[in-house]
Structures are given as C-alpha cells and as structure tokens.
N, C-alpha and C positions, 0 to 999 in steps of 0.2 A: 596567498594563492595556494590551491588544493595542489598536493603533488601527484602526480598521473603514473599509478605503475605500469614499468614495461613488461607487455606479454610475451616477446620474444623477440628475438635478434631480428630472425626473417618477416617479421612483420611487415615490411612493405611487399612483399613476395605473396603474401596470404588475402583472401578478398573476405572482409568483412562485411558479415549476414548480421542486419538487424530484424528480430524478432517482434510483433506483439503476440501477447498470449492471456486467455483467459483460463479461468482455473476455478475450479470449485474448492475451494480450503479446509472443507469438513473435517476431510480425514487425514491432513495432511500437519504436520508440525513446523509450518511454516515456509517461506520460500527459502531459505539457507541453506545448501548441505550443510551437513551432522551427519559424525563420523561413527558416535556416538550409539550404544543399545539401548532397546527398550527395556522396562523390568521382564519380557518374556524370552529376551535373549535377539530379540529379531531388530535388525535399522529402522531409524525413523526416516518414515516417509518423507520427504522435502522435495516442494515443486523442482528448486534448480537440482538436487539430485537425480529424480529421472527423467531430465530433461536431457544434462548432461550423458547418464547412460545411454537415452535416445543414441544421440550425437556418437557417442563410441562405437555404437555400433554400424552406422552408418561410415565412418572417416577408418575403422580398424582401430583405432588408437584412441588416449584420452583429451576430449576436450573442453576447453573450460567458458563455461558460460558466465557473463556478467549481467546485471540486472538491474535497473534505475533504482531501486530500493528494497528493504526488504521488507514483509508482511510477515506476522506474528502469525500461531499456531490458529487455524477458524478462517482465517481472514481471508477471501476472497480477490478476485481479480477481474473484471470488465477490461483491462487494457492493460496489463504490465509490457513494461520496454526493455528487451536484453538483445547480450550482444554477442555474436563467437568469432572464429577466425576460423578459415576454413581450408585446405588444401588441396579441396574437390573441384576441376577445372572446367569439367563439362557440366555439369548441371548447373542450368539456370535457378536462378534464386528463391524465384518462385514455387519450387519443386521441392523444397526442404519443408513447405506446409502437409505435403501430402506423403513426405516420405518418414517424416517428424510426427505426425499422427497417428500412421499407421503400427507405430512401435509405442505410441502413448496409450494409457489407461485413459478411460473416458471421458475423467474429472479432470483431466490438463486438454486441451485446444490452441496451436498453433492458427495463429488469424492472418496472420501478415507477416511474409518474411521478405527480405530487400536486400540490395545490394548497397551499403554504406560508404562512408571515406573510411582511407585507411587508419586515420586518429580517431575516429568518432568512439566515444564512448558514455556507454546507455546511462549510468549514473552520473558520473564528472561534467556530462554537456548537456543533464536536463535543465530546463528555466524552471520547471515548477513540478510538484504532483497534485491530483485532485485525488481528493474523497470523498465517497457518500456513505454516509450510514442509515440504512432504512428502519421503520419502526410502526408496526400493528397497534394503531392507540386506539383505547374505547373498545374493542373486539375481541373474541377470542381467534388466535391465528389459524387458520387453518394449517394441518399436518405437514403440508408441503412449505408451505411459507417459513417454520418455523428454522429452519436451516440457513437463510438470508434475510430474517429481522428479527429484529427486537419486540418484545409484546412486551407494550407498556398501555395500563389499565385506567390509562387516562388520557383526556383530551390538554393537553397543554398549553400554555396562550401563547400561539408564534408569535405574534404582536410583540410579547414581550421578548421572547427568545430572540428574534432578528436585533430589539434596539440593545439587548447585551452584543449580540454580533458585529454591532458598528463600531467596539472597543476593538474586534479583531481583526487591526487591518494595520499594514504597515511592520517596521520591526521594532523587536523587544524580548526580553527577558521572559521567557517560558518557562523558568522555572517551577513557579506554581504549579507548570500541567506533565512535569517530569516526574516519571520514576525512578525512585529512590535510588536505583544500580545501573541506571541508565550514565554508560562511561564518554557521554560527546565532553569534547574538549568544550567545544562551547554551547550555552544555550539559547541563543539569539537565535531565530531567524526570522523569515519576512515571510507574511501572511498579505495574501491578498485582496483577502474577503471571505467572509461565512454568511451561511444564508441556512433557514427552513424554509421549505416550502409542502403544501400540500401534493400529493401525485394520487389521485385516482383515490382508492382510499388506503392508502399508505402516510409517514412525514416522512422527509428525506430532510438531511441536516448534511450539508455540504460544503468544505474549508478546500481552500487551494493558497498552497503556501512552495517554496522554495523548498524547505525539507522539513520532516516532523521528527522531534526526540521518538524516543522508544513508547508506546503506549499512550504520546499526545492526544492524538486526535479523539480517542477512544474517552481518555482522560477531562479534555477541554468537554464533549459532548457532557457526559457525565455532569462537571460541574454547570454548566449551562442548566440543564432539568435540574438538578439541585436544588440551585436557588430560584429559578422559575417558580419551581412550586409555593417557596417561601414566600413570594410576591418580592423579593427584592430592589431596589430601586436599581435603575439602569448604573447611577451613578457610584453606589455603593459594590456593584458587580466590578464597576472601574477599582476602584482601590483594592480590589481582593484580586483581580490578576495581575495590577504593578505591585502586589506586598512583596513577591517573591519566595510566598510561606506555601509552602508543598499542604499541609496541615489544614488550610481552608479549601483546597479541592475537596469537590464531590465525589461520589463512587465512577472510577473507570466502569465503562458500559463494555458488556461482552462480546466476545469479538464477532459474533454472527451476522450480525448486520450489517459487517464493513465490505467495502469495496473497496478497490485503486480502481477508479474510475476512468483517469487519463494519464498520460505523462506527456511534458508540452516542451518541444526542443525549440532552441531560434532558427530563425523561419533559413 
C-alpha cells in the first residue's frame, strides 16, 4: 500500500479544490517545479510552478499543488488532474477557473475546478491515465500542426500495429520500455489496452494504464513503428516486450505529439 503524505495538521479545516487543466507543453520543462536555472540565469518554466504562483497570489501565501502525474518537457495536457487545499471561505469553487486564469499565461487553462473530499488526492486515488499521441503520416505537417504531432513520412500498417497492441494488455514487467535512470521502485504495472486509430487525417496511438515509468509511453510507441516497419511477426513483438532487455526497444518518439488525455478516478 502506497503511503499518503500529510499536507497539514489542519487539514480537515481546509476545503479541498480539485482542478482539470489543459496546457500547451512547448515552452514549458515540464509539469514539475524546478528550483533549478537555466544556462541564461533565468527559472525553468514548469506547469505546477505557475500554477502554484497563481495560487500565492490569490491565498497571500504559498500553496502547494498536487497533480495525478507528471509530464516530461513538450508534453502536453487535454485533461491533467490536481489538487490544492485552500483557506479561502467565501468563494465558491467554481471561481478559482476565472480567478486562476486571469493571473495564468495563455498556454496553461484552468477547465474545471470543484469542491473535493477532504482525503482525495489527485495522484494516490487515480484508477488510470490515458494517452494519446498524435502523428502526420504520408504528408507534409502543416506549420501549425507541427507543435502537437509527430510527422512520420509513412503510411504504417495499423492492422499490424493494433495485433502488437493485443500484447498490451494486463500487468507486467515494462522494463523493456524503461529509461535507463528511470528510479521506480517497481516496474510493473497494468495496462488496459492500446489501440491506433485513424482520425481525420491524422493516427492517434492511445495506451490507458494504471501508471507509466518515465518516457514509457513515448518509448512503447517508438518501439511499436520499429518493428512495424520490420514486418515483425505479432508473435515475435511478444517475446521482445517479456525479454525484459531495454536494448531491443525502439527509438523513444518526441515528445510533441503527446497528450494526458484523461485521468479516471473511481466512480
């Protein structure tokens, strides 16, 4: 059992605001704060960092936001789920979208703020995340596009790509799709299904699991088009993700095309 840290004493005193938010990742190094400079002397951007300033400035004081997981530097959000504690008594819940936006920069959007339970918390009580990664095949992207997918200069056979996907189901050993410095105590966890699909004229490649190591999903796609291209046999794609050998992964895919697409709490 995960152990749950505590935010504070008066925690039962504090009314717990859950958050969704979307976020353009371009320019940002990720949702984590980092304390941390850049080689020009100046902080690195991080979603929960001026989220959190948001928050300061609004409450007078510092407070700290939690988040269902984090996203790597590029990496986009349709739905991320966090969580604050609040000591603001008169404003309804709802009000923290329009007061939390007006002190954000463009590229962060407050969508949905709520009044929660006083234990709920946005990582430790999710069931699942989804992801999608989007990808310009056969085409040249156009300019705008090129910020939220991937331009790949080929048509790829879903067909094949989905019956590798039917290995991605269930739990197991991820090792294969782990980065090297990646510090989880464990690498197990439960996937609930991956799929391609056509969208318009885009492919979207979409995994919904329990939780992802650092640079999984990115990593799993990668290896997926790998061996696609190879014609690989379905069966043979089976024995290279139970080898547990990092070394037969494919190239990790960049992080442009990724979303958090959802995060899914019990009902």
């Amino acid at each position: 059992m995960t152990n749950r840290p505590v935010h504070f004493s008066t925690e039962e005193t504090l009314r717990n605001i859950r958050l969704v938010i979307a976020y353009d990742g371009t320019d940002f190094s990720g949702w984590q704060r980092q304390d941390g400079k850049n080689g020009g002397g100046q902080s690195r951007r991080t979603v929960q960092g001026e989220i959190e300033a948001a928050l300061a400035v609004l409450h007078k004081h510092p407070v700290a936001l939690t988040g269902s997981g984090r996203t790597d530097a590029g990496v986009h959000a349709k739905a991320q789920a966090a969580n604050f504690y609040t000591d603001i008594t008169g404003m309804e819940a709802g009000r923290f979208v329009p007061a939390l936006n007006s002190l954000l920069s463009p590229d962060i959007r407050i969508m949905e703020a709520g009044e929660a339970p006083p234990q709920f918390h946005s990582r430790f009580d999710a069931a699942s995340r989804t992801y999608r990664y989007f990808f310009i095949p056969r085409r040249q992207a156009l300019p705008w596009e090129r910020r939220y997918a991937c331009q790949l200069w080929r048509q790829p056979d879903i067909s094949l790509l989905n019956e590798y996907c039917r290995f991605l189901r269930g739990e197991f050993d991820c090792t294969v799709f782990a980065a090297p410095t990646d510090k989880s105590r464990s690498r197990h966890r439960y996937l609930y299904g991956a799929c391609f699909f056509a969208e318009k004229n885009r492919l979207v490649f979409e995994i919904r699991a329990n939780a992802f190591l650092w640079k999984m999903f990115r990593s799993i796609g990668g290896t997926l088009l790998f061996y696609e291209e190879k014609k690989t046999s379905p069966e043979t794609f089976r024995s290279i993700i139970n080898s547990g050998k990092r070394e037969l992964a494919g190239p990790t895919l960049p992080p442009e095309g990724l979303f958090l697409w959802s995060v899914e709490y019990p009902s």
